[in-house]
N, C-alpha and C positions, 0 to 999 in steps of 0.2 A: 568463479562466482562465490558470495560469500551467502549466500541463503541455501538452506535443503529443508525438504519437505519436514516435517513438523516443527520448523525453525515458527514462534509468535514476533509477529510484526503488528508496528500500530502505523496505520495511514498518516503521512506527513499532514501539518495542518494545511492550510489554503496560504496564508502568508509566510510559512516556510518556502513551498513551491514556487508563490510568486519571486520571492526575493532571489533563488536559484536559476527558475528558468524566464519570467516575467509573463505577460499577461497576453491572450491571443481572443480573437473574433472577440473584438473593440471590449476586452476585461472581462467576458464570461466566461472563459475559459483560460490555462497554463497551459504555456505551449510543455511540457513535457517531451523529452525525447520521444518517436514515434507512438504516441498517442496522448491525446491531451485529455486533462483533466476539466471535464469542464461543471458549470457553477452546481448541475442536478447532484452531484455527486459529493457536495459538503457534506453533508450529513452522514458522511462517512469518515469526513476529517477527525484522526482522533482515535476511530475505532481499532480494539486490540484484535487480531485475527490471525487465524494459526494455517497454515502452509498445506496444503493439501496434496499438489501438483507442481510443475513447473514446465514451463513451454517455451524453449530457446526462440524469438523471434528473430526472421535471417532479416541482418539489416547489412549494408555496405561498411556501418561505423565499425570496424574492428576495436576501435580503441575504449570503445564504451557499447559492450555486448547490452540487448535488450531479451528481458525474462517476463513473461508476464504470467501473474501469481492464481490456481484456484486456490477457493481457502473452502477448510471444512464448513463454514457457516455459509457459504455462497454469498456473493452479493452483485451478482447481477450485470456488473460493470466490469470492464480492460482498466488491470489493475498490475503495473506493473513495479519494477525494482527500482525506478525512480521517487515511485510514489511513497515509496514507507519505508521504516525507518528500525534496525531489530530491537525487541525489549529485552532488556536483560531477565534469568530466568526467575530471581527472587521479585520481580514485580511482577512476574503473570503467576505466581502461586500464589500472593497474597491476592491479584484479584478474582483467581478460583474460589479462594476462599470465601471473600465477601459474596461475591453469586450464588454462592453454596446456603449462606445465609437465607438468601431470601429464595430459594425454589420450595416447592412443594414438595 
C-alpha cells in the first residue's frame, strides 16, 4: 500500500473518477471499486486531507487491495484509496501557510 497515516491526500475530482471507473445508479454516482462515490459527496471533490487511520477492507480482489481512509478533519463519508490522489509535500506547506493567514 502506498498511503500511511499522516500521508495528505486530495479527493480525486468527480470527472477523474468517472473517466477511471464510469458512472453508476443512472450518473449519480461512480461506481468505485467496493464503494461508490456518489453525487452528495462533490463538495468534497478537491479537498486536501491528511490521513488519520487506515482500515484494510477484506475484499476477494487480491490484485487491487481496498483501504478505506479516516482523516483528521472527518468528513462523514467511506472514503477510500480509490478516491484520492497523494499531494506532494511542498504543496500542502504552502497551503498551511495561506490557512494560517487567514485564522484568528
Amino acid at each position: 500500500m502506498s498511503f500511511q497515516v499522516g500521508d495528505v491526500v486530495r479527493i480525486r475530482s468527480w470527472d477523474e473518477m468517472v473517466a477511471e471507473f464510469g458512472t453508476a445508479r443512472n450518473g449519480t454516482a461512480i461506481g468505485c471499486p467496493h464503494y461508490v462515490f456518489i453525487d452528495e459527496m462533490k463538495f468534497l471533490c478537491g479537498r486536501i486531507l491528511t490521513i488519520s487511520d487506515i482500515e484494510y477492507l477484506y475484499t476477494d480482489d487480491f490484485l487491487h487491495p481496498c483501504y478505506e481512509f479516516k482523516f483528521v478533519q472527518g468528513v462523514g463519508y467511506h472514503i477510500t484509496n480509490f478516491m484520492v490522489s497523494k499531494v506532494e509535500r511542498q504543496k500542502t506547506q504552502i497551503q498551511e501557510q495561506m490557512m494560517s493567514l487567514f485564522e484568528d
